[in-house]
N, C-alpha and C positions, 0 to 999 in steps of 0.2 A: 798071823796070830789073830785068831778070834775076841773081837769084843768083848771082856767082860760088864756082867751089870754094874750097878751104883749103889751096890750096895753099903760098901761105907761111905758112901755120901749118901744114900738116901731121906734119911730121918733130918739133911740141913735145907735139903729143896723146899721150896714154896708149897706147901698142901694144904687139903680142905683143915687140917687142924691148926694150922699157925695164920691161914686168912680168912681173917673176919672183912664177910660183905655183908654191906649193912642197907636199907632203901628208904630213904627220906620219903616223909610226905608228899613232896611236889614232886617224885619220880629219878631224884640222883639219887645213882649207885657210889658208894663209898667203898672199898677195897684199901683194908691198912694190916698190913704187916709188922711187926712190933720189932725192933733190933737196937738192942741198948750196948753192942760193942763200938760206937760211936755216938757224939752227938749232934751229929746234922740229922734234917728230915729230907728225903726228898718228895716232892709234890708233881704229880702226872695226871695228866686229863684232857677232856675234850666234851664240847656240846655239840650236839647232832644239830651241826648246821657249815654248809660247807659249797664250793664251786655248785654244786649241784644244782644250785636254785641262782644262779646268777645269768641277766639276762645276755642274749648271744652278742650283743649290740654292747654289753657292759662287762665284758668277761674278765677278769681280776676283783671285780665287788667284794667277794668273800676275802680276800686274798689284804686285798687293800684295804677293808674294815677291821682287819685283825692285827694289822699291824699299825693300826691309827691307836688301839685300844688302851694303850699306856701314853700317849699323848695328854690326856689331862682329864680326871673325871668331876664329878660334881664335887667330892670331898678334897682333891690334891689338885695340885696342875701337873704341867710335866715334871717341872722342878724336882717339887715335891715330892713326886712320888718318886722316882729313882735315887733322894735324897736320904728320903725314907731307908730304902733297900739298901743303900751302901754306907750308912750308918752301922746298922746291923752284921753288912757284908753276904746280904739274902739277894737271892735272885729271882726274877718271873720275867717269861718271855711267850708269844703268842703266836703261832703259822695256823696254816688253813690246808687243806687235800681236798679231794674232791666230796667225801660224805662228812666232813667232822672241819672246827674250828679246835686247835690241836693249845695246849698249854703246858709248861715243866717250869721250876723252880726247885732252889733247895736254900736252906737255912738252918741254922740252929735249931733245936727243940724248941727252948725258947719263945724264941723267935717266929714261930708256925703261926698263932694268930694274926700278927702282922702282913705276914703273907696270904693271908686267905681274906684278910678284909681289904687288902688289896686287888687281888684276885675279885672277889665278888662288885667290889665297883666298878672293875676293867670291863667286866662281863654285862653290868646290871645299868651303871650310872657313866656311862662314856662319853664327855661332849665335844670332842672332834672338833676343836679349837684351826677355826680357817687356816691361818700361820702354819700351824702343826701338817696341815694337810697338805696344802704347798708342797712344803718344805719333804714331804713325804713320797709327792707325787714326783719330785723331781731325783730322788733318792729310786723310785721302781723304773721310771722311766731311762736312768744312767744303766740301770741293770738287764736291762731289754735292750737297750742297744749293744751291751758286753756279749750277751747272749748270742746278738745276730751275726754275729766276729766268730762265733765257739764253733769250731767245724763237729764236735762232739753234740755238742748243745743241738744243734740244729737237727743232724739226725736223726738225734732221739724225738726230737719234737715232730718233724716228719713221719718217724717210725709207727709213733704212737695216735697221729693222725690216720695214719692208710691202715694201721689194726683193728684201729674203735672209731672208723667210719659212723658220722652220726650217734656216737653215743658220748655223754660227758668225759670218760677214761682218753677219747682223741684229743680234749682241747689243753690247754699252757691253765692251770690254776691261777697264775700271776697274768693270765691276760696275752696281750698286744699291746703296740703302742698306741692303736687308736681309739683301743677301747678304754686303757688306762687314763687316755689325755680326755673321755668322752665323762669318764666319772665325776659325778656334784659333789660338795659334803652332804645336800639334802640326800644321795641316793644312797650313803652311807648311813646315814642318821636312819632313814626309813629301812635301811636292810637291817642294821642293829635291829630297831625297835622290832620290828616284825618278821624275824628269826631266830633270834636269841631267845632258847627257854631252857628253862631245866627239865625240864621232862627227858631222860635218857642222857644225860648227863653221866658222865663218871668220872669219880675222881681218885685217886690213888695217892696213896700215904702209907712212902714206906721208913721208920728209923725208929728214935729213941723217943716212941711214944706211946703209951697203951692205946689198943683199941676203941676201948669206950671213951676215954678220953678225947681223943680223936674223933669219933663222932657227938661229941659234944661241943668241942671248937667247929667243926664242919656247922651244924645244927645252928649255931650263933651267927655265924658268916652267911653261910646262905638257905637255911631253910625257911627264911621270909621271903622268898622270890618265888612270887607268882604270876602264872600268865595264858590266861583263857584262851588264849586264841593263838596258835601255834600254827605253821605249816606243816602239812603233814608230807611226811617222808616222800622223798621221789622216789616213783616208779621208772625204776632202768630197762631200758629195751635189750633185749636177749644178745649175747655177743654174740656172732655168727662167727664159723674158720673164714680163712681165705679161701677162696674155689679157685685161684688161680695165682701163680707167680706175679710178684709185683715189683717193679724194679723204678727208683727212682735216684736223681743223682739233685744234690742242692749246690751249686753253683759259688762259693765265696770268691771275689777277685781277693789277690793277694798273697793266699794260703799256701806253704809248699806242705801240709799235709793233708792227707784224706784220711777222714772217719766214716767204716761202715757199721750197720745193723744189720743183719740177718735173724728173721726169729718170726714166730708165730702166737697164736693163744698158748694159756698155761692154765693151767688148773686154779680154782679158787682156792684160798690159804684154808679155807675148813675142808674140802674136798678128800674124801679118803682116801685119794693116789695124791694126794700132795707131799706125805713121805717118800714114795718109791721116784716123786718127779723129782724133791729136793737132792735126795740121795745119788738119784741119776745123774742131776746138775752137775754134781760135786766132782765124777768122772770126768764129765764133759767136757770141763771148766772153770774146774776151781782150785780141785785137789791139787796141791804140790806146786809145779809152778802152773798154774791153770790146766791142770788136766792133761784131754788129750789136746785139746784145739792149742792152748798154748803150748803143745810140744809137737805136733805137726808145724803149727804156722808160724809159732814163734823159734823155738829153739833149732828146731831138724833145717825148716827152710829159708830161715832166718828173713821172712817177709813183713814183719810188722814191728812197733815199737810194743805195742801190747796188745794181746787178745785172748779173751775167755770168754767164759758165760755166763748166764744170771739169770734165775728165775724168780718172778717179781708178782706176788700172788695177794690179790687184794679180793676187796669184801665179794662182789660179781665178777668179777673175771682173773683173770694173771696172763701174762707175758712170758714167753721163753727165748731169750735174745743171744745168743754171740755178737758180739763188738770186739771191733780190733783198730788199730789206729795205724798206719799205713802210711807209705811210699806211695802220692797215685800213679805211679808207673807201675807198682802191684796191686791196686785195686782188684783186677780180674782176677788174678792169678790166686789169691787170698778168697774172693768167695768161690772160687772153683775148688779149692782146699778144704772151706767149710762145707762146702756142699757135700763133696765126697765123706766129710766125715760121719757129717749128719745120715747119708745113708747107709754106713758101716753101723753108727749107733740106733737104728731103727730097723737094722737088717740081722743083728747077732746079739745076743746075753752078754753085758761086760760079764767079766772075768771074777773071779769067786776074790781072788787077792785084790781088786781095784775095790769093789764093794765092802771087803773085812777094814781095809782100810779107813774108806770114807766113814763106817760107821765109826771102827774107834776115833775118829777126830769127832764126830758128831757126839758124842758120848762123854768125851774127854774134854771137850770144852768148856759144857754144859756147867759144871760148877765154877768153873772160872768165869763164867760173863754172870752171875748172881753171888759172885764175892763183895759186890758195891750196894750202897742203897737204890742208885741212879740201873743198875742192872736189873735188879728185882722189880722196880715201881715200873719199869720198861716192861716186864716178863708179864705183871698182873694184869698191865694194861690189855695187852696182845690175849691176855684169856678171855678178859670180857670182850673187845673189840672182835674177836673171831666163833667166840661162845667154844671153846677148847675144853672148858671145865675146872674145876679148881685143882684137881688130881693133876692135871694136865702131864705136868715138870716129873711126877711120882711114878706114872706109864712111859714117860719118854723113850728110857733104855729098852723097853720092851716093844714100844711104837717103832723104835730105828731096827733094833733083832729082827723083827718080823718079814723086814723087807727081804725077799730075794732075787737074784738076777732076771728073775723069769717076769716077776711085777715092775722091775723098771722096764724092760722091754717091752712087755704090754702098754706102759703108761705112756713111753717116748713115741710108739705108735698109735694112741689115741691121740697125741697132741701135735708129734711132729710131723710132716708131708714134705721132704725136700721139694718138692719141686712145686709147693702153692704155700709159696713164704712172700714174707715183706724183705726188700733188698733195696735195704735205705742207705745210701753216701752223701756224703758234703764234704766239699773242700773245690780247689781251683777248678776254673770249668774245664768240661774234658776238651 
């Protein structure tokens, strides 16, 4: 059965009439959606400052600064401040990726100014109280050793090494252990100070509160935050494909399972074959019990614990991976399965009913994951972060219809090359 539109859901999606974005003086974008069928707010954001500028010697700086940042500011200490928050029963929390130092929270209505002058001092007035940083250091550094145990973990962090060769997308955001044990609080204090700005800033405010309103509490929090002297944006080096098959195996004693990756680049998430590559995915591995790969590899030949796909499409580049978690006595016999499949799906059109489907699931979800405030303030962030537009949500049904068999097959053949992929495992040595 063919997709239909959204059309009686259309007029509750997010559009240019129900979001107000608004641009402060020092350069933050504000995005607030007004929804008074509850009264929490939720709070979504990020300051364009991220792994990117952390040096090779110090890799986790962004990672480990942003998570120091509720540790105690000029106004609260740590106490304090999460005494604050759970007085009320409001929450803020802080990660980092590789372009963006990432933030979310929600609260009562209420309760929103509370939050945001919190937030503005995390961000502005942060003093990285030594105890706190210890005590922190030894909290990432327990989580890097967890990591080097994760036959999955490892993988991927190899996978994504031999892909973005030389580019920031190859390295761990959270670091190493030698660089995390090499960090000061002075190289924290100095990364704050001289990275932290608002300039491209966004913040997102989605619930029971009028628009202007809301940028009038924004305006009081932080449109006093100024800062002359900014780093300017890094310049990313072009992702090349692979020009050849790369096969590695990562070693854990101990492990009776093996995890592979198999996968190459993927499309940037604004890139206009990023519909026909998602939609492709969803075939691949994802649709139903994972597609086709989980019913070749999983169910028909019953060779792995689990295996699908996943295309992972960020600001400069994306990823297109199959993972499956495995028997190493079927290691081979599972990427020779994925392989074959991969050439079946870059050698023929799926099928008119695999495609009707995945759309109606794409179509059909769509109002269900913007039933929440925490869904929506998610949805506004990802328009501005990828520039998608404010209509974005309102073209969607139309964005997904358009694709047909003939455009994933094109796409899967721009991006995929069986035989010049990365062919990353980890688990007991062979």
């Amino acid at each position: 059965m063919m997709p239909q539109p959204l059309s009686s859901h259309l007029n509750s999606l997010p559009g240019p009439d129900d979001i107000k974005r608004y641009e402060l003086r020092n350069g933050i974008i504000l995005l607030t959606r007004p929804n008074f069928n509850s009264q929490s707010v939720v709070v979504n954001g990020y300051i364009q400052c991220g792994s990117m500028f952390d040096p090779r010697e110090k890799l986790g700086l962004a990672h480990f600064t942003a998570m120091a940042l509720m540790r105690g500011s000029a106004r609260r200490d740590f106490q304090q401040t999460y005494d604050a928050l759970e007085s009320v029963g409001a929450s803020i929390g802080f990660s980092s990726s590789v372009h963006h130092t990432n933030f979310g929270g929600r609260c009562l209505a209420e309760d929103l100014p509370l939050v945001l002058e919190i937030l503005s001092d995390s961000l502005r007035e942060p003093v990285f109280p030594e105890d706190q940083i210890e005590r922190l250091r030894t909290q990432l550094l327990t989580g890097l050793a967890i990591r080097a145990q994760d036959t999955e973990e490892m993988a991927s962090l190899a996978f994504d090494e031999t892909l973005f060769a030389d580019h920031p997308y190859g390295l761990p955001e959270d670091g190493y252990v030698e660089t995390i044990s090499q960090i000061t609080r002075q190289d924290i204090q100095r990364f704050q100070k001289n990275s932290y700005h608002p300039h491209g800033m966004v913040l997102v405010v989605v619930g029971a509160i009028e628009p202007d309103a809301c940028y009038d509490l924004v305006c009081q929090a932080l449109g006093g935050w100024q800062m002359e002297n900014t780093l300017p944006l890094r310049q990313f080096p072009v992702v090349t494909p692979l020009k050849k098959k790369i096969v590695k195996h990562i070693g854990i004693p101990g492990k009776s399972q093996a995890d592979v990756i198999i996968g190459t680049l993927g499309p940037r998430r604004n890139a206009p074959e990023y519909m026909s590559a998602s939609l492709g995915n969803s075939i691949l591995g994802q649709f139903g019990m994972m597609g086709r790969i989980g019913d070749i590899v999983r169910e028909k030949s019953g060779l792995a614990y689990h295996a699908s796909a996943s295309l992972n499409s960020w600001i400069e580049a994306g990823s297109w991976e199959v993972s499956a978690g495995v028997n190493p006595a079927n290691l081979q016999r599972t990427i020779d399965l994925v392989h074959d499949e991969l050439k079946r799906f870059t050698a023929e059109p799926v099928t008119a009913e695999e495609l009707a489907d995945s759309k109606a699931n794409y179509i059909g979800r769509l109002p269900l994951s913007l039933e929440s405030n925490g869904g929506v303030a998610g949805a506004l962030l990802n328009i501005e972060r990828f520039q998608l537009g404010l209509d974005y949500y309102r073209r969607y049904a139309d964005t997904v219809n358009a694709v047909t068999p003939e455009s994933v097959l094109e796409t899967a053949r721009q991006y995929i090359h069986p035989d010049k992929m990365a062919i990353i495992s980890a688990g007991p040595e062979k």
